[in-house]
N, C-alpha and C positions, 0 to 999 in steps of 0.2 A: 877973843881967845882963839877964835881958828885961825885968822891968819901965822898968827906964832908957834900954833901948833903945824900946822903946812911946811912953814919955813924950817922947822924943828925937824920933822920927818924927812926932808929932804936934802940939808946938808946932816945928817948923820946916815942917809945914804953914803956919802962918799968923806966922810971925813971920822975915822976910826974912835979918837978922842972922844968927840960927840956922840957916836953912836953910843959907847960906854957907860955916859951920862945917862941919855935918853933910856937907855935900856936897864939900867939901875934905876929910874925913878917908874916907869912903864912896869916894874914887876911890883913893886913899890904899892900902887896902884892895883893892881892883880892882886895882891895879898890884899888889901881890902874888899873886893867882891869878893873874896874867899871869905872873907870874915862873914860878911852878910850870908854866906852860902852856909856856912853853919852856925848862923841864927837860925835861918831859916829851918834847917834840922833838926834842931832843940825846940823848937816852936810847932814840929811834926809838917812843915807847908814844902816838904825838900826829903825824898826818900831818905831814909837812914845810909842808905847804901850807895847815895853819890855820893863823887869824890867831890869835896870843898874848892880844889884847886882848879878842875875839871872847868869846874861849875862858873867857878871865878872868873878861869879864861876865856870862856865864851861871855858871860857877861862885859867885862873889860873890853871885847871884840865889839860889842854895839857904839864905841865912842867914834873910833873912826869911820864908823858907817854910819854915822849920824853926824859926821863932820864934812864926809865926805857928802853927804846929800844935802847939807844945808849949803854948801859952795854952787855945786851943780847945778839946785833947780829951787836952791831958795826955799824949801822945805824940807820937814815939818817945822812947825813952830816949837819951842822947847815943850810948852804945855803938853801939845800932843803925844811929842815923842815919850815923854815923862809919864802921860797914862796906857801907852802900851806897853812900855817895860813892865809897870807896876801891873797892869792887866797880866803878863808874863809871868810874873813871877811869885804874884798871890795866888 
């Protein structure tokens, strides 16, 4: 899945259409960490007084830096990276 995502991100650099796409499905995307972000809330593990959205778009910000480092240096492994989000975020 990273290769197609790499490829994804880099012709909707330069081709409008695409970028479109990618940017309709990438918010897409964002509204589900949002969702999570106020479960989170209703469950009290998420101040009452973040923003949902806020919250979302930083979560959603760890895929490419977790795509971008497993290209690079070949790490983390999914497991790991999957226990420090979750360590993050309980």
């Amino acid at each position: 899945i990273l290769r197609p995502a790499r490829q994804g991100w880099a012709e909707a650099m330069r081709d409008p259409a695409l970028a479109e796409v990618v940017g309709a499905k990438y918010a897409q995307m964002r509204g589900h960490f949002a969702v999570l972000a106020r479960r989170a809330q209703a469950a009290g593990k998420l101040p009452a007084d973040a923003d949902p959205e806020s919250v979302g778009a930083v979560l959603f910000g760890t895929i490419p830096g977790y795509a971008l480092q497993r290209v690079l240096s070949d790490g983390p492994d999914k497991k790991s990276y999957l226990d420090g989000v979750r360590a993050l975020i309980e």
